[in-house]
N, C-alpha and C positions, 0 to 999 in steps of 0.2 A: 255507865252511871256517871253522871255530873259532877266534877270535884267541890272542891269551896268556890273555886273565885269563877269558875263558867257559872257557879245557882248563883252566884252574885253580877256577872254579868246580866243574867238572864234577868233577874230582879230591877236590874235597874235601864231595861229596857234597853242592853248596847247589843250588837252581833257588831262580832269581829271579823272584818275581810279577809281575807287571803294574806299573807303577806307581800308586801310590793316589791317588786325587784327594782335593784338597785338601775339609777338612771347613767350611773358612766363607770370608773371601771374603778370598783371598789365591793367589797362583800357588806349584808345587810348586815352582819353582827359575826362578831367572834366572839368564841367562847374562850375562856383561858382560867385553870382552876374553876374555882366557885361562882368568877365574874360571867356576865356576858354583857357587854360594847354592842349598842344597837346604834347603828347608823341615823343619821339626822333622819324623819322623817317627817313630809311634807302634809299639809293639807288639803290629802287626795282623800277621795270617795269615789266608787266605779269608777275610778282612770282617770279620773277628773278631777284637777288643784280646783278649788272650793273656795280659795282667798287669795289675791293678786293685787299687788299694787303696797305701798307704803302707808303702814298703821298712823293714825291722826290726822293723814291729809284724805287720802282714795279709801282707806279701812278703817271704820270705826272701832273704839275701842271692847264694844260686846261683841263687834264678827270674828276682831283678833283674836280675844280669849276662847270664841268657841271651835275659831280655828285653831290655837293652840290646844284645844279638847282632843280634836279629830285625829292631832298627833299624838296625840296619847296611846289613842285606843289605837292606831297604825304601830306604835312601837309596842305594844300589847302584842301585835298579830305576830311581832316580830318575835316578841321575846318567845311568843307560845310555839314557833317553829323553833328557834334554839333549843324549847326543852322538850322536842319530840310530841309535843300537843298538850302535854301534860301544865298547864300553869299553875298546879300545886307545887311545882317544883319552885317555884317562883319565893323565897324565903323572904326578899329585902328590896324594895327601890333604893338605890345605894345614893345618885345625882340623876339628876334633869340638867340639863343644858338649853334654854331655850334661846333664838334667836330673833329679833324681830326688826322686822325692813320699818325702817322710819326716818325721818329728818332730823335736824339737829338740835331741833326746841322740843321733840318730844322725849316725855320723861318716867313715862307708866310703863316703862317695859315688865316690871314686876309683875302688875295688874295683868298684862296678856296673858303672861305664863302663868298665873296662877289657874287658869283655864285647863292642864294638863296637871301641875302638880295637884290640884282639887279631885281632880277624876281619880289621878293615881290613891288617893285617902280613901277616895269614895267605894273603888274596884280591892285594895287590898288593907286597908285599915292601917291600921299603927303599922304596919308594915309598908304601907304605900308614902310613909314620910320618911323622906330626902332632903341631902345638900342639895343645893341648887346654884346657877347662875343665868341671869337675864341680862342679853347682851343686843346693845342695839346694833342695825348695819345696816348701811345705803342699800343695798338691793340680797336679794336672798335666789335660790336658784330656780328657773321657770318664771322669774317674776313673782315668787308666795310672799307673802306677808310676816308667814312664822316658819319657823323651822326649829324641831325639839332634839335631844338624843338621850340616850338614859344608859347607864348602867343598873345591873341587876343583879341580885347573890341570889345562887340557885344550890338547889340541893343535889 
């Protein structure tokens, strides 16, 4: 049977991939007490980064945020391997960390991320609001656009 947030995935039309394994030598998330530490995650889809190049000049600003979407729902897949499948377990989006490849006149970093911290509202509700921080950087890893990471309090 379907918990709350899989009938609410399912409602709002998301399926959650696999979780992606890490690209170099670090683990996708640690757990520790109530927290778990989801490692940055890209905007892949089937194996494939989805967004490349620096947001304002090569990425506009709706591909960024829906790439910042993508990271969401990938740190989703993550957290829901941390809790054994179960994302009822899932009590609290605690922070988002997002990062976004850009230049130096660009100033919307907020706007991209909210592309991921929106989703998280949408997929877990007053529980899906978080600290946050939107931070800009000359390149990101693979060449992405975005790159998010989240803590989460689990039960």
């Amino acid at each position: 049977m379907a918990g709350k947030v899989e009938t609410q995935l399912k409602t709002l039309g998301i399926t959650l991939p696999e979780a992606i394994a890490p690209v170099a030598n670090y683990v996708p998330f640690v757990k520790t007490g109530n927290l778990v530490f989801v490692s940055g995650q890209l905007p892949m889809k089937d194996g494939a980064l989805q967004s490349k190049g620096q947001v304002g000049t090569e990425v506009s600003l709706p591909e960024a945020s829906g790439a910042a979407r993508l990271c969401a729902i990938n740190l989703i897949a993550q957290a829901k391997a941390a809790c054994d499948g179960d994302l009822d377990r899932i009590k609290r989006v605690v922070k988002l960390t997002g990062f976004v490849a850009s230049g130096p006149d660009f100033t919307d970093h907020p706007k991209v991320v909210n592309g991921a911290s929106d989703t998280m509202v949408e997929i877990f509700g007053d529980a899906g609001r978080h600290a946050r921080a939107a931070v800009g950087s000359s390149s990101l890893p693979l060449g992405a656009a975005v790159e998010v990471e989240a803590i989460f309090e689990i039960t």
